[in-house]
Backbone atoms as SQL, in Angstrom:
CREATE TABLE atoms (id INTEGER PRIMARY KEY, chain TEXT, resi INTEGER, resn TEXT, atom TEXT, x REAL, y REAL, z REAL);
INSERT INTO atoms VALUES
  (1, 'A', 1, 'UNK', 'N', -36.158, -32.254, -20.956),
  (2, 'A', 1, 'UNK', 'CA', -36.911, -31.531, -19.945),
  (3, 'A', 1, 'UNK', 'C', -36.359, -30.113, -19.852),
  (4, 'A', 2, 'UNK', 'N', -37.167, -29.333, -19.938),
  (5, 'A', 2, 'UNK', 'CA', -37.082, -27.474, -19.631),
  (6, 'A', 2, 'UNK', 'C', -36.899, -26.847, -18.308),
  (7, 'A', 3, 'UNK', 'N', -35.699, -26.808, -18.085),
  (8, 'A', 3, 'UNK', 'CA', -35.591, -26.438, -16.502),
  (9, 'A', 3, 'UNK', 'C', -34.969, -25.326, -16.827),
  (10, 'A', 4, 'UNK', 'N', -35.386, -24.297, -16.020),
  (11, 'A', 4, 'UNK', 'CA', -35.257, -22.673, -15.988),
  (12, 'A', 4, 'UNK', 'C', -34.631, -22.187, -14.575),
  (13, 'A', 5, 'UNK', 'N', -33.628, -21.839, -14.438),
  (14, 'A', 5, 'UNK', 'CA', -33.809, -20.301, -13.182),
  (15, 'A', 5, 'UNK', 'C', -34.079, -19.511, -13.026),
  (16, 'A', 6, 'UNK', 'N', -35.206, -19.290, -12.419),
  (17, 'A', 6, 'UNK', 'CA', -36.291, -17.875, -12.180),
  (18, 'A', 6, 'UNK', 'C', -35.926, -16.851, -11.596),
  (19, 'A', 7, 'UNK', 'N', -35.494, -17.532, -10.156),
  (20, 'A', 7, 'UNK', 'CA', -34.259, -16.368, -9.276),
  (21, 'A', 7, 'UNK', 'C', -33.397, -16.988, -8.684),
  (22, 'A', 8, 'UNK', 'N', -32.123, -15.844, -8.301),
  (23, 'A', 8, 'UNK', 'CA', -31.111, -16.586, -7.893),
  (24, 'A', 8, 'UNK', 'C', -30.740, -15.939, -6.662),
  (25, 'A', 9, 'UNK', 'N', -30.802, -16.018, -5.734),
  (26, 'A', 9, 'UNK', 'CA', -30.460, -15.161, -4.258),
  (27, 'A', 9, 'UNK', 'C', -28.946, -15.471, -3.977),
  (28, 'A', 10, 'UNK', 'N', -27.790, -14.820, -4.380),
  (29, 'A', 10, 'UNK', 'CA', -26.648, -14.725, -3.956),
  (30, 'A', 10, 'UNK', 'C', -26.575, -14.523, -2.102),
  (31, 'A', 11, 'UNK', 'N', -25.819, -15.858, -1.452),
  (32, 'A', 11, 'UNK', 'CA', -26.029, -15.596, -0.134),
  (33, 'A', 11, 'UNK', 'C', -24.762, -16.765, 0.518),
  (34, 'A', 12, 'UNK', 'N', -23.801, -16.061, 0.461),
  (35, 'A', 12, 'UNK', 'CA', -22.442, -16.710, 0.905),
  (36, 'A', 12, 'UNK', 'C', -22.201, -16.629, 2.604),
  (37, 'A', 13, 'UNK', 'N', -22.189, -17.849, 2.759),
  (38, 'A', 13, 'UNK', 'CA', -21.543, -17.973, 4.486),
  (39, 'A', 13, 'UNK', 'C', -20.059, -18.818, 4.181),
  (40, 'A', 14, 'UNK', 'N', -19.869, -18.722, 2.502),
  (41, 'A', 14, 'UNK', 'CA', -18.763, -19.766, 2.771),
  (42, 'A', 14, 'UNK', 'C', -17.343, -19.590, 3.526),
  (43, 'A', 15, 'UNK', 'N', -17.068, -18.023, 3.328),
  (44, 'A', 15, 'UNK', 'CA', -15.946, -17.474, 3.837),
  (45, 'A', 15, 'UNK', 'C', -15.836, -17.812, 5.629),
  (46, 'A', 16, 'UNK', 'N', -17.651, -17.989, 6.174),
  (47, 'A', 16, 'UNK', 'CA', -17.389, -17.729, 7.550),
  (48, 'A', 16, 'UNK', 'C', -17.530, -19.400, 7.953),
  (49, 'A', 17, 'UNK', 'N', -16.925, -19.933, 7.600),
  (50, 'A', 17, 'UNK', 'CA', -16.881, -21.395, 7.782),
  (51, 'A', 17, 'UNK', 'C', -18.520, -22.230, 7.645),
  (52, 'A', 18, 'UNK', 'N', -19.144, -21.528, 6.466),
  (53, 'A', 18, 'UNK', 'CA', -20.495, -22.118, 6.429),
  (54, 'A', 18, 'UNK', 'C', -20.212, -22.917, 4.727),
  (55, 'A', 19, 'UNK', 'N', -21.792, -23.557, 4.692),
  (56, 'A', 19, 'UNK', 'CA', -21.030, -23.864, 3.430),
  (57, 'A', 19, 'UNK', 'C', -21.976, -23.267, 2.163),
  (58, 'A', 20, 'UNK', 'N', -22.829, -22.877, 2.498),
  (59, 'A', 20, 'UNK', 'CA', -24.079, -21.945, 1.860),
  (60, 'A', 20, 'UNK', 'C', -23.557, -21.066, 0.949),
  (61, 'A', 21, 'UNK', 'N', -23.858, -21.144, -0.364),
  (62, 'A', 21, 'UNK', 'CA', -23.253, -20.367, -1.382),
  (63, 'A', 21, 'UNK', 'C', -24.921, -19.020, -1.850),
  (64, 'A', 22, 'UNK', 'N', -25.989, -19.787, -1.979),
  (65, 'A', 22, 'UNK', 'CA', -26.854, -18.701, -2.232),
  (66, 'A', 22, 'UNK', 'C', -28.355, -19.993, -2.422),
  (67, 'A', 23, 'UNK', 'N', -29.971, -19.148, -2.569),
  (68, 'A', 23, 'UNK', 'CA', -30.722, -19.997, -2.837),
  (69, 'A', 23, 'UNK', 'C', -31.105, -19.488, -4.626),
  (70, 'A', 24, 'UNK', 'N', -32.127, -20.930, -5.082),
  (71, 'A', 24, 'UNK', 'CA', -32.577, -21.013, -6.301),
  (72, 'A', 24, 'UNK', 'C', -33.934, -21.082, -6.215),
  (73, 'A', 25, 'UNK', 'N', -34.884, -19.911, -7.062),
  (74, 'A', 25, 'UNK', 'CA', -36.357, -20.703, -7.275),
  (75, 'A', 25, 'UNK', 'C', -36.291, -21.403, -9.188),
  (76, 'A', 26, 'UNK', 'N', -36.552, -22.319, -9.305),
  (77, 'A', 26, 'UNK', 'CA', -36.433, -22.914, -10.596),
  (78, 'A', 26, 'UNK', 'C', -37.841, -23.486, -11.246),
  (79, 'A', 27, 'UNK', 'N', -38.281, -23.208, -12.380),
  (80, 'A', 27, 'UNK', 'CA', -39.561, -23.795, -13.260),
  (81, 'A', 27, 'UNK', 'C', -39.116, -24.857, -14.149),
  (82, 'A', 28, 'UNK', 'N', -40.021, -25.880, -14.083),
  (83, 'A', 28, 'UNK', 'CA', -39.201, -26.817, -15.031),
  (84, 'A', 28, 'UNK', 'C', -41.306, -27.153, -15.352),
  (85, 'A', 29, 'UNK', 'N', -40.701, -26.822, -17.458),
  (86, 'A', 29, 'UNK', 'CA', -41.660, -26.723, -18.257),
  (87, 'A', 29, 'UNK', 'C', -42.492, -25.652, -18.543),
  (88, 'A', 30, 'UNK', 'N', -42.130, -25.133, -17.266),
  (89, 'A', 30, 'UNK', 'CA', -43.297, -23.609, -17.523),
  (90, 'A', 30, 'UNK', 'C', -44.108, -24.191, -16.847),
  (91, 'A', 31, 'UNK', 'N', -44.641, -25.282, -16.125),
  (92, 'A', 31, 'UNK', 'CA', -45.358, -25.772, -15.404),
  (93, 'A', 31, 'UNK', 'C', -45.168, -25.824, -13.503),
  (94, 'A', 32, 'UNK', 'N', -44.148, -26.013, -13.300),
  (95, 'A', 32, 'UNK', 'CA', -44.242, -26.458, -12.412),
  (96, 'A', 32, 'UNK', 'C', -43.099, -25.569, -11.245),
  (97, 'A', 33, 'UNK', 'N', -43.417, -24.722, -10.433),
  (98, 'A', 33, 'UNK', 'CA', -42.018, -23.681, -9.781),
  (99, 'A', 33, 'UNK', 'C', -41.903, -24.571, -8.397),
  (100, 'A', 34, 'UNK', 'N', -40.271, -24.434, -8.026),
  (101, 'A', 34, 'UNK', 'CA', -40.020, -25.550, -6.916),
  (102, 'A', 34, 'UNK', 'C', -38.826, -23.737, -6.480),
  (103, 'A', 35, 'UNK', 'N', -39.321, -23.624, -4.878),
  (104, 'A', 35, 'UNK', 'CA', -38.701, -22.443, -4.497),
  (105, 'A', 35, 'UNK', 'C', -37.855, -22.698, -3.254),
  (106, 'A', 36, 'UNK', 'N', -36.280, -21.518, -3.286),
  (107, 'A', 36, 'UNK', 'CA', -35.835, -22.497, -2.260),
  (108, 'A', 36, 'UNK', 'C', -34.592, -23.570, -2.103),
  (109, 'A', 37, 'UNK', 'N', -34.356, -24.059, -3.311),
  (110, 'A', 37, 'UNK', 'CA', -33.291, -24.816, -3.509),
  (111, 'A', 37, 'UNK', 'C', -32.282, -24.307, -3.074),
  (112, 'A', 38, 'UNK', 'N', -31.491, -25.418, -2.080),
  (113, 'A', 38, 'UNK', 'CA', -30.254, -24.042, -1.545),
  (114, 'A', 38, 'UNK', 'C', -28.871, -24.900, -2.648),
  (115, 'A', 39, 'UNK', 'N', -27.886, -23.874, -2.721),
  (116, 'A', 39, 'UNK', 'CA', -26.568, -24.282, -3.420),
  (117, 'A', 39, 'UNK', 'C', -25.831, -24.161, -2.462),
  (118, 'A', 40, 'UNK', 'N', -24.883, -25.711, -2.282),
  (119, 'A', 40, 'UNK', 'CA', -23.948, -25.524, -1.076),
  (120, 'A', 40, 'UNK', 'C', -22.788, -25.826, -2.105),
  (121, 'A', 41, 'UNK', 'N', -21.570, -25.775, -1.013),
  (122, 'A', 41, 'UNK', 'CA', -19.867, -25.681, -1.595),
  (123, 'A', 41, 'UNK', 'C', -19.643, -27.256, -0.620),
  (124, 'A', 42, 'UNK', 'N', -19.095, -28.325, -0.946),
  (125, 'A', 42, 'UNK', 'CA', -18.416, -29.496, 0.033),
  (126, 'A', 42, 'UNK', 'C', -17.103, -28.763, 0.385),
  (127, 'A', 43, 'UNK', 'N', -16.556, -29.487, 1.021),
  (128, 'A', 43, 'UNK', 'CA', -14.988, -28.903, 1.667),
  (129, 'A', 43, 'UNK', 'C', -14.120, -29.079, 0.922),
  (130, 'A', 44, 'UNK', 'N', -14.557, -30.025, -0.485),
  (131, 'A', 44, 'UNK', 'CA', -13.638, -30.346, -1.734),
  (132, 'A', 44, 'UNK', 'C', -13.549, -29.182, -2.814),
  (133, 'A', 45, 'UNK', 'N', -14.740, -27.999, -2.425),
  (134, 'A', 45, 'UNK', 'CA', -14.571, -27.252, -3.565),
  (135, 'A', 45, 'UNK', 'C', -16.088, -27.248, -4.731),
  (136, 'A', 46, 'UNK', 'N', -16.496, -28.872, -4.587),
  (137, 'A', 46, 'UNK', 'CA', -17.706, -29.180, -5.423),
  (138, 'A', 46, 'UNK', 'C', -18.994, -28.684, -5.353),
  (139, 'A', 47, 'UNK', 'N', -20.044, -28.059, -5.918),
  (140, 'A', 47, 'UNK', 'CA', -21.140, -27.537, -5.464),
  (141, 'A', 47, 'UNK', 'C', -22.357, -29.002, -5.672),
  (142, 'A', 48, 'UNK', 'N', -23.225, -28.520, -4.957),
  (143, 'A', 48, 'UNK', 'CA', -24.530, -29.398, -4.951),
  (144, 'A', 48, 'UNK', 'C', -25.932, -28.820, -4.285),
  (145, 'A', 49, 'UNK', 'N', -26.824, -29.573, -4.370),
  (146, 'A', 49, 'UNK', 'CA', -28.327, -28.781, -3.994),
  (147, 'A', 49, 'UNK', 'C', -28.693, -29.190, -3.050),
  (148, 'A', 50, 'UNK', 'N', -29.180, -28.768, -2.465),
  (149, 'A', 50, 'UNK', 'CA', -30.388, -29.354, -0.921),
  (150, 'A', 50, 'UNK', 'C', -31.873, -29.247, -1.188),
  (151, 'A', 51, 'UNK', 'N', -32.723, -29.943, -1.630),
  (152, 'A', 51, 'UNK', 'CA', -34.070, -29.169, -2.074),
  (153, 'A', 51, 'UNK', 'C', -34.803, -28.902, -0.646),
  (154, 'A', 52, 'UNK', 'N', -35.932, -27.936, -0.904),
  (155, 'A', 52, 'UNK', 'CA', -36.636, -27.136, 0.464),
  (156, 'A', 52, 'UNK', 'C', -36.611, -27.813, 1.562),
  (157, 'A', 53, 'UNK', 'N', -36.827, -27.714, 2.789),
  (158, 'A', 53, 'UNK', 'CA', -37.258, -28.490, 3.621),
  (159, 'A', 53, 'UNK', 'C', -38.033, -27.439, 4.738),
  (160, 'A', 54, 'UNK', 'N', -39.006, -28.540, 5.581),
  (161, 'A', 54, 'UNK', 'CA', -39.285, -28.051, 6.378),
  (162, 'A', 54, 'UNK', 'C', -39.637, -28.733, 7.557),
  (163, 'A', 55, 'UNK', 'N', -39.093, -28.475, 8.377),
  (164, 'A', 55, 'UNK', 'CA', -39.004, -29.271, 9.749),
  (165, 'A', 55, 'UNK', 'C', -38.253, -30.230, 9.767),
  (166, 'A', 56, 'UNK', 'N', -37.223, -30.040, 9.125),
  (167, 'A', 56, 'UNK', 'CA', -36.027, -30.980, 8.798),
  (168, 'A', 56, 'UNK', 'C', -36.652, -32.430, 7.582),
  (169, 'A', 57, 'UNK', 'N', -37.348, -32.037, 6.575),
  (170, 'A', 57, 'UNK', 'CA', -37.804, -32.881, 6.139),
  (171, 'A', 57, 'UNK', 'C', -38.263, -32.457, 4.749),
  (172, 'A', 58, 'UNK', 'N', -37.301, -32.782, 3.338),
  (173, 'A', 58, 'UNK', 'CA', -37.590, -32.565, 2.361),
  (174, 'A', 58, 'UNK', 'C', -38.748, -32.447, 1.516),
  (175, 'A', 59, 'UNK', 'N', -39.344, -31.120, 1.349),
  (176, 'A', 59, 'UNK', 'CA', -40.626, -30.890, 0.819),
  (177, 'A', 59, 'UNK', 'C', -40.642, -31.354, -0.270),
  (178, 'A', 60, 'UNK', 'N', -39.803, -31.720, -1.510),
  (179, 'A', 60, 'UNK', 'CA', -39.564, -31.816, -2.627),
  (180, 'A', 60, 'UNK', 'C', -38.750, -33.086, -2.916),
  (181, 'A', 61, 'UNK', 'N', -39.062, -34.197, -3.694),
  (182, 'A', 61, 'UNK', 'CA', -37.833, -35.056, -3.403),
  (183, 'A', 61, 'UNK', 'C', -38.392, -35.848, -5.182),
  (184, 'A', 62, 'UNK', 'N', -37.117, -35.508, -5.791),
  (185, 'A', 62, 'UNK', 'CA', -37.213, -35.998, -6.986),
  (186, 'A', 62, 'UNK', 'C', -37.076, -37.490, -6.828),
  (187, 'A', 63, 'UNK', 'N', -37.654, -37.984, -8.064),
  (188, 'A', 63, 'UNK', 'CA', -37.486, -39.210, -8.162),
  (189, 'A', 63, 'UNK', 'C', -36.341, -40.156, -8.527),
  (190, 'A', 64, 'UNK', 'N', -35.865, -39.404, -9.946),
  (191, 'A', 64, 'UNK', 'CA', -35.007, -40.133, -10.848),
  (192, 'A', 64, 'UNK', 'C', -33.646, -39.209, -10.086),
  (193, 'A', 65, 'UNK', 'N', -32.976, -40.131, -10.100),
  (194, 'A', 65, 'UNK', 'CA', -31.371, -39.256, -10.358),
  (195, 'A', 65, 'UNK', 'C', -30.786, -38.095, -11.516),
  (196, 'A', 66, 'UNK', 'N', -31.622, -38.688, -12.686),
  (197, 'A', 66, 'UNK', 'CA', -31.444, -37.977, -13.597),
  (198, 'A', 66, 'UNK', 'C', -31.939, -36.234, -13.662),
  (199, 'A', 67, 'UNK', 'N', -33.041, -36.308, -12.984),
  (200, 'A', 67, 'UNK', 'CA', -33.682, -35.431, -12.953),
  (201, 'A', 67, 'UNK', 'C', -33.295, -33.891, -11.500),
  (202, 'A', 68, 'UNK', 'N', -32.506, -34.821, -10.480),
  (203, 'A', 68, 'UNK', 'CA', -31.810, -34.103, -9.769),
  (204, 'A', 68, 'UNK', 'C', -30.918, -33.711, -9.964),
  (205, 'A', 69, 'UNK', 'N', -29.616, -34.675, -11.045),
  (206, 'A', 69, 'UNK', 'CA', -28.507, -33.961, -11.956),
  (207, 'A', 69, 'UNK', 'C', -28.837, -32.647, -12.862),
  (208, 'A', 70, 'UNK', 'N', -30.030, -32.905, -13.614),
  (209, 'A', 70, 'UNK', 'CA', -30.339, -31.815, -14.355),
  (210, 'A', 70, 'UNK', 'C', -30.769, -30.330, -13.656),
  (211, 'A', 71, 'UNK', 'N', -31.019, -30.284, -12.514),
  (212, 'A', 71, 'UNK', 'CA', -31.809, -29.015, -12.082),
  (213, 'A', 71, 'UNK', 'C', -30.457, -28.608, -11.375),
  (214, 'A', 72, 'UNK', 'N', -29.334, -29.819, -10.868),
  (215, 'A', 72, 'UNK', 'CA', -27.987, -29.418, -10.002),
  (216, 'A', 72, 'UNK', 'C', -27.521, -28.328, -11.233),
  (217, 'A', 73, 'UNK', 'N', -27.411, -29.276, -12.432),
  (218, 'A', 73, 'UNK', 'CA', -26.238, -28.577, -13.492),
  (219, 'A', 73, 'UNK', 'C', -27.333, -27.287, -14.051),
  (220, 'A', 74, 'UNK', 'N', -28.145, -27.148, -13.950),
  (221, 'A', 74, 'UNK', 'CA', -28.847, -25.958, -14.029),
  (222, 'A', 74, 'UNK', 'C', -28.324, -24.706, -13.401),
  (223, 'A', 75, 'UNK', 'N', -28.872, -24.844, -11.466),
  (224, 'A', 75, 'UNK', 'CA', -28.247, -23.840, -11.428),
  (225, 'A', 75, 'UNK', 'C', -26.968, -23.134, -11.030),
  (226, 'A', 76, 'UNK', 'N', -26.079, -24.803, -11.142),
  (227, 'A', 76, 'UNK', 'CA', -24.073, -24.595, -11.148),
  (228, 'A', 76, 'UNK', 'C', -24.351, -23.550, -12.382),
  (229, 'A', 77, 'UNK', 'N', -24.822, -24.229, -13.570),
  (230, 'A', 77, 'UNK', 'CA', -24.248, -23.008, -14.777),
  (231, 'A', 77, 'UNK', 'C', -24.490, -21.623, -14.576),
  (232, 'A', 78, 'UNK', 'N', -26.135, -21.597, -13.353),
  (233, 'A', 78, 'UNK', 'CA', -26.471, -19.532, -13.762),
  (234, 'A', 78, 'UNK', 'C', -25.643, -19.353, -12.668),
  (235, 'A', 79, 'UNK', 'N', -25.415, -19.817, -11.332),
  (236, 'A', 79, 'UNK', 'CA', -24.344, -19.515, -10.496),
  (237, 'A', 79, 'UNK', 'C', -22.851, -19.085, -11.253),
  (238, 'A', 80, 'UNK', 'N', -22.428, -19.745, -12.332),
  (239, 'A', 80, 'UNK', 'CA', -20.803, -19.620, -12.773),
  (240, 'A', 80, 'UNK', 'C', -21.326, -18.316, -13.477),
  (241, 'A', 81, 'UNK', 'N', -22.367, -18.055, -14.442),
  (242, 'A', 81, 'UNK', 'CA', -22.145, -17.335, -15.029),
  (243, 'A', 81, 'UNK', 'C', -22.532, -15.959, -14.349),
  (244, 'A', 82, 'UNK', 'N', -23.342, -16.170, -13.381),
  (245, 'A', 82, 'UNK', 'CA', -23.252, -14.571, -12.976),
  (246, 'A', 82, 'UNK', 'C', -22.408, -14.079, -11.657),
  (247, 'A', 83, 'UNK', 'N', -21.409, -15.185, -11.649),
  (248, 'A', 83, 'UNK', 'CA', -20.065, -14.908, -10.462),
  (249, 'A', 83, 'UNK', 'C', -18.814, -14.253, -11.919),
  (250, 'A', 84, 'UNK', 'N', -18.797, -14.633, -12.559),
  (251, 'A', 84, 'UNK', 'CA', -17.467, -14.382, -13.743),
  (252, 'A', 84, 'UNK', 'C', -18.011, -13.368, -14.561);
């Protein structure tokens, strides 16, 4: 599967005791854009995704596990590479 990062909104609260590192809009296939994805930090250091929500209630909710690993390690990699 073709999963892309389209944009990447650098947007850190982590310093101020938040845990919000920045948001993601991502295309996967050239078909399909999911906007919004936020990248958080755990208190361990580890990053992970939150997909959209609205009204406290996930607009987006993958199915497979597999498929939420792949779009996580997506945009951990454009996050590392355009922090270094």
């Amino acid at each position: 599967m073709n999963i892309k990062v389209v944009k990447f909104y650098p947007f850190s609260t982590y310093y101020n005791g938040g845990r919000l590192i920045g948001y993601a809009d991502i295309e996967i296939e050239g078909l399909f854009r999911i906007r919004g994805i936020k990248l958080l930090k755990n208190r361990y250091g580890g990053l992970y995704i939150q997909m959209p929500t609205v009204g406290g209630r996930e607009v987006v909710e993958p199915i497979s596990k597999d498929i939420t690993e792949s779009i996580r390690r997506e945009i951990v990699d454009f996050y590392k590479a355009i922090v270094v």
